[in-house]
C-alpha positions as a Markdown table, in Angstrom:
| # | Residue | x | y | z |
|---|---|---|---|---|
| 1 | Unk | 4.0 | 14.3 | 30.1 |
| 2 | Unk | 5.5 | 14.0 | 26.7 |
| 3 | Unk | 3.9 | 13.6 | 23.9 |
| 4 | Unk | 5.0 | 10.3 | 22.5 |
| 5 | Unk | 4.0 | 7.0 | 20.3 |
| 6 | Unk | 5.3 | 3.4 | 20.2 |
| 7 | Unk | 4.9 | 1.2 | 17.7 |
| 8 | Unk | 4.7 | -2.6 | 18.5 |
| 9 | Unk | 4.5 | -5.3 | 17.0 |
| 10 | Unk | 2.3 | -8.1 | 18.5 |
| 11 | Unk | 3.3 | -10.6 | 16.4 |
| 12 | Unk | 1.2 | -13.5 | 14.9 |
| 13 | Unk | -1.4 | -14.4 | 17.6 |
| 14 | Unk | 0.3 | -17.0 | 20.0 |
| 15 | Unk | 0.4 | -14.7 | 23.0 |
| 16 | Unk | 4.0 | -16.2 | 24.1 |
| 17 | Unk | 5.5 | -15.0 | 20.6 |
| 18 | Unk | 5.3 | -11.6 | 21.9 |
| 19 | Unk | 9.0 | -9.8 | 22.3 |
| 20 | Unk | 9.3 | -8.9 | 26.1 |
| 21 | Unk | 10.5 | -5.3 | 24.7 |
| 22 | Unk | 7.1 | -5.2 | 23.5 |
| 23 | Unk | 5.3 | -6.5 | 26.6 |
| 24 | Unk | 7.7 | -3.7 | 28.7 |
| 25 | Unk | 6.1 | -1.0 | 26.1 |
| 26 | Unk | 2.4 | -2.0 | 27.0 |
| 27 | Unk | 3.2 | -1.7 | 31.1 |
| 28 | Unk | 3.8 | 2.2 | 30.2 |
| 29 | Unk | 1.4 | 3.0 | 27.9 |
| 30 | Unk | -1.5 | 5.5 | 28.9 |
| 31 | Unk | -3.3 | 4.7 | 25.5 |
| 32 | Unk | -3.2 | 1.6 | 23.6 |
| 33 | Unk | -4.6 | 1.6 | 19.9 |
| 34 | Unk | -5.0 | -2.1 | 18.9 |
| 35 | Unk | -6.1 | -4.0 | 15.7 |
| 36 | Unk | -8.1 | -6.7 | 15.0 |
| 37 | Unk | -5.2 | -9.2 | 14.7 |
| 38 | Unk | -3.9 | -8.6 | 18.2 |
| 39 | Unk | -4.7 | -11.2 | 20.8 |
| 40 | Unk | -6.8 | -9.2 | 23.2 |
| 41 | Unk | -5.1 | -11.0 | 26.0 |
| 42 | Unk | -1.8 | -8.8 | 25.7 |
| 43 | Unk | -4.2 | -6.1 | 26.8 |
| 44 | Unk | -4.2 | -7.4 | 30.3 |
| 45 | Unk | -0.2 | -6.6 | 30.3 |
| 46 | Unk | -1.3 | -3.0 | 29.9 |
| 47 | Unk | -1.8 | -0.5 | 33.4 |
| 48 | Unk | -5.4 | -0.8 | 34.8 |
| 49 | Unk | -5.6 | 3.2 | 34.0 |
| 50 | Unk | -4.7 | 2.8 | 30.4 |
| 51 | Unk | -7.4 | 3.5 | 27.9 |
| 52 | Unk | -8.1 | 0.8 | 25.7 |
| 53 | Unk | -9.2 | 1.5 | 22.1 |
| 54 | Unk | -10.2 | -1.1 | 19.5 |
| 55 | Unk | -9.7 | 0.5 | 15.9 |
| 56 | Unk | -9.3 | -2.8 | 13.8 |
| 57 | Unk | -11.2 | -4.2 | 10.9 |
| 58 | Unk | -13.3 | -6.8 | 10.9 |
| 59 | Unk | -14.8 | -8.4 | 7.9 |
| 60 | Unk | -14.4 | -5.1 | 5.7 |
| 61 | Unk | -16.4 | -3.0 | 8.8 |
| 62 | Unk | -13.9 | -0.5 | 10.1 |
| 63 | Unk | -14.0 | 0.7 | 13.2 |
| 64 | Unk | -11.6 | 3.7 | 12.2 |
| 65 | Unk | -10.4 | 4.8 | 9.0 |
| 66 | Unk | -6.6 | 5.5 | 8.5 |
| 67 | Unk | -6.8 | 9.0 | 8.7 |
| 68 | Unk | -8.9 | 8.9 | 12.0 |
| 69 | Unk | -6.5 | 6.7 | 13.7 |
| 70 | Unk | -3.5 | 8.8 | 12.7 |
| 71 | Unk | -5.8 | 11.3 | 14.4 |
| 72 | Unk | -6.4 | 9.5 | 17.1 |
| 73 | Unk | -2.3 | 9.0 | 18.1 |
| 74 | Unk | -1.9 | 12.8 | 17.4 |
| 75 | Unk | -5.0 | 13.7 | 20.2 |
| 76 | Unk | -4.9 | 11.2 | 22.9 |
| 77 | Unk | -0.5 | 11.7 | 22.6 |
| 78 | Unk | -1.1 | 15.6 | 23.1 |
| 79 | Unk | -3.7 | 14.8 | 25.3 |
| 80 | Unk | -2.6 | 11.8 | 27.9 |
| 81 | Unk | 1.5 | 11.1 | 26.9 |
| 82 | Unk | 2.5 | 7.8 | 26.0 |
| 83 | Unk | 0.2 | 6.3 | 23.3 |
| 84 | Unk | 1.0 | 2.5 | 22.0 |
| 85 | Unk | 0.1 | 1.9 | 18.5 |
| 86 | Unk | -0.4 | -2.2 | 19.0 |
| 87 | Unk | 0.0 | -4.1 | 15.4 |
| 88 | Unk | -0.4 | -7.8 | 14.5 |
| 89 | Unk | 2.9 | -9.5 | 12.9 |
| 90 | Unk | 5.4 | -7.1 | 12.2 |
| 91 | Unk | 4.0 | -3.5 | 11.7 |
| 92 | Unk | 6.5 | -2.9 | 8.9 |
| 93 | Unk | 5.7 | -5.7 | 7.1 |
| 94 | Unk | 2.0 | -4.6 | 5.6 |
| 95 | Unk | 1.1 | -3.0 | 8.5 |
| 96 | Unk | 1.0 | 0.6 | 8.0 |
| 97 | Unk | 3.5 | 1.3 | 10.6 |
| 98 | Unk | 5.8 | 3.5 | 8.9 |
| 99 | Unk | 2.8 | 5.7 | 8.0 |
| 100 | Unk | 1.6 | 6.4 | 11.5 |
| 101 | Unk | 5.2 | 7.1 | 12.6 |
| 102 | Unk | 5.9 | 9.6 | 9.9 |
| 103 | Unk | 2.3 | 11.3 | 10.9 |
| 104 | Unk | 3.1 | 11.7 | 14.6 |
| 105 | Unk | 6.4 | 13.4 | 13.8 |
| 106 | Unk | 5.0 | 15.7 | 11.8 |
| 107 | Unk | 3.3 | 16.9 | 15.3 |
| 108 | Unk | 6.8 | 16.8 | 17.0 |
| 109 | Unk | 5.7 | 13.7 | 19.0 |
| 110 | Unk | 8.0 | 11.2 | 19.8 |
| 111 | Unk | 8.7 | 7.6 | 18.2 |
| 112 | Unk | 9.9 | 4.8 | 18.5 |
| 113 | Unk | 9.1 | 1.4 | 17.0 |
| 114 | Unk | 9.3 | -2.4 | 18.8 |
| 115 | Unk | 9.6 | -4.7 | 15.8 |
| 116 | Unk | 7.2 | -7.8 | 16.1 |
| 117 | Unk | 7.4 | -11.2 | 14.9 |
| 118 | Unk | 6.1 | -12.2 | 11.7 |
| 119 | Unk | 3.3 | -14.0 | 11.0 |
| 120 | Unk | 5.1 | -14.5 | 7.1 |
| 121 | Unk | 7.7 | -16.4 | 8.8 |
| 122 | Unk | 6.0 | -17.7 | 12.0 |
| 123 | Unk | 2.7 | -19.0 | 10.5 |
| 124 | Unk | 4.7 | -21.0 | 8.3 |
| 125 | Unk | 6.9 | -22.4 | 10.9 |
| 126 | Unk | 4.3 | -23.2 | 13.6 |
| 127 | Unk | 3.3 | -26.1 | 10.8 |
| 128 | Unk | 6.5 | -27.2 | 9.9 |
| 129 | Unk | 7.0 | -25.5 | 7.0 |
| 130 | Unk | 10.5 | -24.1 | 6.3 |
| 131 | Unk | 10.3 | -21.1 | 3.7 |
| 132 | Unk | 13.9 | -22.0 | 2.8 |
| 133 | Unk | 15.9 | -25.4 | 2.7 |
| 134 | Unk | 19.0 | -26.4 | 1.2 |
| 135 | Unk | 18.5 | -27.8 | -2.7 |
| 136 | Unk | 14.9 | -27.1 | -2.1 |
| 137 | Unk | 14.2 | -23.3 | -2.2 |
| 138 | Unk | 17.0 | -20.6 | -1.6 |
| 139 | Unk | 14.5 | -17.9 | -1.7 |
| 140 | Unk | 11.5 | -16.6 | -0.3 |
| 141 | Unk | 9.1 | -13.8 | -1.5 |
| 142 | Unk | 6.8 | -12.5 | 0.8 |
| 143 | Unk | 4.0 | -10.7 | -1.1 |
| 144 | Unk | 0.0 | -8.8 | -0.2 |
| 145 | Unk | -2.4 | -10.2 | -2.1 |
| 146 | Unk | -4.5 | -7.5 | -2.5 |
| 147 | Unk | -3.4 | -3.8 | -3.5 |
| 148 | Unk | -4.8 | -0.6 | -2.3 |
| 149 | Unk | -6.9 | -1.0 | -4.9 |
| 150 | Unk | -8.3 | -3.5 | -3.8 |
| 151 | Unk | -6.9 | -5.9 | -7.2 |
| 152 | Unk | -4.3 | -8.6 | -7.0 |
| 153 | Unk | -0.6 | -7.6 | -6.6 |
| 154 | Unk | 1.4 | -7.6 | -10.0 |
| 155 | Unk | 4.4 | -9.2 | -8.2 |
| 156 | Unk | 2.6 | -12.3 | -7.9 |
| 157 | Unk | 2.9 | -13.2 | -11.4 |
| 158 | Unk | 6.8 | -12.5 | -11.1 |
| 159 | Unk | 6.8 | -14.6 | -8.0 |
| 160 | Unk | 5.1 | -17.3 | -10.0 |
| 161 | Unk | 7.9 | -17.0 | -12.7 |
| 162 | Unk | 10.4 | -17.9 | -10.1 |
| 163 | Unk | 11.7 | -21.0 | -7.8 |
| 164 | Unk | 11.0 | -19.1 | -4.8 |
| 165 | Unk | 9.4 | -20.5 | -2.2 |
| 166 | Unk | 6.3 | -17.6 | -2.7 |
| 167 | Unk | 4.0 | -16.4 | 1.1 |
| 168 | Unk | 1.0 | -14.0 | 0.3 |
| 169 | Unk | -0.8 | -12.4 | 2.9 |
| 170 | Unk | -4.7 | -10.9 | 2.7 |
| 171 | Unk | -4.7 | -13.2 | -0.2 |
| 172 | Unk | -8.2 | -15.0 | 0.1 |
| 173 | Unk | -10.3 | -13.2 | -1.6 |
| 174 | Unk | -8.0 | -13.7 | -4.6 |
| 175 | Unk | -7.3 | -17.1 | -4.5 |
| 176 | Unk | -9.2 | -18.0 | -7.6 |
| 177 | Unk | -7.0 | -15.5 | -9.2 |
| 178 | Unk | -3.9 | -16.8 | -7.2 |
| 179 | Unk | -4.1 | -20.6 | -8.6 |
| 180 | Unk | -4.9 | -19.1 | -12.3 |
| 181 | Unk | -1.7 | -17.7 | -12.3 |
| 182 | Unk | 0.3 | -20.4 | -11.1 |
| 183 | Unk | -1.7 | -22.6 | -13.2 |
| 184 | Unk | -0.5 | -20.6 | -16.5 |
| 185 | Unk | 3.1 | -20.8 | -15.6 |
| 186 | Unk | 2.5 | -24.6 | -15.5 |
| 187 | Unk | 2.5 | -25.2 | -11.8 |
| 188 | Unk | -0.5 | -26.7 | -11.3 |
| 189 | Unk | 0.7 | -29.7 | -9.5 |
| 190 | Unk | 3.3 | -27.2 | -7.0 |
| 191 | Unk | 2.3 | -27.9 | -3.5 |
| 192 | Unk | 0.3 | -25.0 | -1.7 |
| 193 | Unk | -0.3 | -24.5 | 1.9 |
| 194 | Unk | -3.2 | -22.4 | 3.7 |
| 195 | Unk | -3.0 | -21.5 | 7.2 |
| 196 | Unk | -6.0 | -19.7 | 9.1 |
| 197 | Unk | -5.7 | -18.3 | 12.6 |
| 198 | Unk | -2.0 | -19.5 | 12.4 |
| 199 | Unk | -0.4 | -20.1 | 15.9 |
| 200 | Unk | -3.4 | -19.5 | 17.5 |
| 201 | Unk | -5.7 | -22.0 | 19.1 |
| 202 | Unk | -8.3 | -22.2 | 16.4 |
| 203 | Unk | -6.1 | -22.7 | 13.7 |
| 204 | Unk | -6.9 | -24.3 | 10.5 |
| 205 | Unk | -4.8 | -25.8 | 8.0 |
| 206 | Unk | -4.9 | -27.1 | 4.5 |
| 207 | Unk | -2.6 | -28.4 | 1.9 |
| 208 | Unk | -2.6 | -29.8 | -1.1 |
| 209 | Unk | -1.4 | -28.6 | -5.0 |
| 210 | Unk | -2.5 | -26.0 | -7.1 |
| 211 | Unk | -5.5 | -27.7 | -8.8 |
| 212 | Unk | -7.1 | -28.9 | -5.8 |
| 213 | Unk | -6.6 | -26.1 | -3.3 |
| 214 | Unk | -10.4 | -24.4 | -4.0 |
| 215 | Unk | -12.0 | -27.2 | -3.0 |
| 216 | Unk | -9.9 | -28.2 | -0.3 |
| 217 | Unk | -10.7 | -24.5 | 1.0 |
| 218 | Unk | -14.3 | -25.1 | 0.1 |
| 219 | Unk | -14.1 | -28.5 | 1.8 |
| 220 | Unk | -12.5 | -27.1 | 4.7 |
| 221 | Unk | -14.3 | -24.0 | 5.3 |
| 222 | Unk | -10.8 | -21.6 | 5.4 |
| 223 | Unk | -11.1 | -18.0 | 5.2 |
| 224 | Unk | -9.3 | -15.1 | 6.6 |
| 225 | Unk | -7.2 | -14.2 | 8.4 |
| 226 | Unk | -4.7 | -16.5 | 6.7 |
| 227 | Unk | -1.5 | -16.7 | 5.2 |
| 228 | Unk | -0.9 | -18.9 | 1.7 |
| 229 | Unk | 2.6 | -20.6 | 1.0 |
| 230 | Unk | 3.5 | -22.0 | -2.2 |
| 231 | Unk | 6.2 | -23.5 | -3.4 |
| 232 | Unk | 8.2 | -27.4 | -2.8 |
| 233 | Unk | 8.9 | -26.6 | 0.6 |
| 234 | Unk | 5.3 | -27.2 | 1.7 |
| 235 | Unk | 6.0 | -31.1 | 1.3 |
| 236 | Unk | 9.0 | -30.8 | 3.1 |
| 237 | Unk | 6.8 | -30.3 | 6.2 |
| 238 | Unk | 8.1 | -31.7 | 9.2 |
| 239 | Unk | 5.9 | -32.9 | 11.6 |
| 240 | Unk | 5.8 | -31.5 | 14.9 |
| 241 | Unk | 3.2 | -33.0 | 16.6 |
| 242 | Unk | 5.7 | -35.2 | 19.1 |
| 243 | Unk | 7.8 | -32.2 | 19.3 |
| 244 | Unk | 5.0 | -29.8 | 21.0 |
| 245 | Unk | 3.2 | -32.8 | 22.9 |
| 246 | Unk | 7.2 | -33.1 | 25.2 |
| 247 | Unk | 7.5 | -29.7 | 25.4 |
| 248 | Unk | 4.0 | -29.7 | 26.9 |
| 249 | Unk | 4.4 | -32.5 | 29.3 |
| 250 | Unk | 8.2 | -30.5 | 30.1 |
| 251 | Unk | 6.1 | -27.5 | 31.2 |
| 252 | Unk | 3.9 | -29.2 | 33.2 |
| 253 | Unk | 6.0 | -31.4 | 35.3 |
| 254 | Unk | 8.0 | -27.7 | 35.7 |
| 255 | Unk | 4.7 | -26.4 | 36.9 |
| 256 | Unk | 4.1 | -29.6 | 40.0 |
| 257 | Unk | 7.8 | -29.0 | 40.5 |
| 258 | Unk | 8.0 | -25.3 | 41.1 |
């Protein structure tokens, strides 16, 4: 068999939000490497003599390093053909994709790449929440909020600086940081919203301004994995709820009626 890897894109949780490129990719994969963000139920798309191999992180434990998986594609793709490389989101959107592509060729392995919805776009959306609306926000940065290096991105503080409507991903653990910067460019009363888990069934959500949002968090109990939007379009949330509850009811009078 040929040596090859696919990278795909999960996208942010909700199992239907999955591209059915992607869910094609999965039927024909003899390996699948998968993160922690994947919802493990796209594994049952996969062949039942596909090898399944968890190498997210969870809570700072890693079950791989980088360098393993890249490893990992190179061996089981020499070894077995067709290995998927399954990412949460978008895979080039903070997701190391790029990286494991450009390792694999270096080993004459195939590649290819399924692009995956993003959670920057989708979380945001699943509440409402439109990153961009006329006289509101024409612009939208979407930013990690922690480095390599484990420190706060610099380009929040230009985002701050800006009008944009501002999305920062892996940004938790510098929240504190997050509102002190906002806070100095005198937008301590901007709206802020915090999604955790977002489309998924155990999502979590809260909102509120720049000066409250710590103890809404604490309040709350929000952690990670969420995504942090900040800017005027948060209060231009439109609520959905009576929108999802129709389209429910729609799909199950489909269901008695098939």
């Amino acid at each position: 068999m040929t040596p090859r890897l696919t990278i795909v894109g999960a996208g942010p949780g909700d199992i239907d939000l999955i591209t059915v490129k992607a869910i094609k990719v999965i039927k024909s994969a003899n390996v699948i490497l998968y993160d922690a963000l994947v919802n493990v139920e796209l594994l049952e798309y996969a062949a039942p003599n596909a090898e399944l191999i968890f190498v997210g992180k969870q809570k700072g434990c890693y079950a791989y390093h980088q360098n393993q998986i890249n490893e990992l594609i190179v061996e089981r793709a020499l070894k077995f053909g067709h290995v998927v490389r399954l990412k949460g989101g978008d895979p080039f959107i903070f997701g190391r994709g790029s990286e494991e592509l450009e390792y694999a060729k270096e080993y004459a392995i195939e590649v290819a790449f399924v692009p995956g919805v993003s959670s920057s776009a989708a979380v945001p959306a699943s509440q409402g929440i439109p990153l961009t609306k006329r006289h509101v926000s024409e612009s939208f940065w979407v930013i990690t909020g922690t480095t390599q290096s484990h420190k706060i991105s610099g380009d929040i503080a230009l985002a701050a600086k800006s009008t944009a409507t501002v999305v920062i991903l892996m940004g938790m653990s510098k929240l504190s940081e997050i509102v002190q910067i906002f806070s100095n460019e005198g937008k301590s009363e901007t709206a802020i919203a915090i999604i955790q888990n977002g489309t998924r069934a155990n999502e979590k959500v809260g909102i509120g301004t720049i000066s409250n949002i710590e103890s809404i968090v604490e309040e709350k109990q929000l952690t990670n994995p969420a995504i942090i939007i900040i800017g005027e379009v948060v209060n231009q949330r439109v609520d959905l709820s009576d929108i999802y509850s129709r389209a429910d009811l729609a799909q199950q009078n489909a269901k008695r009626s098939a």
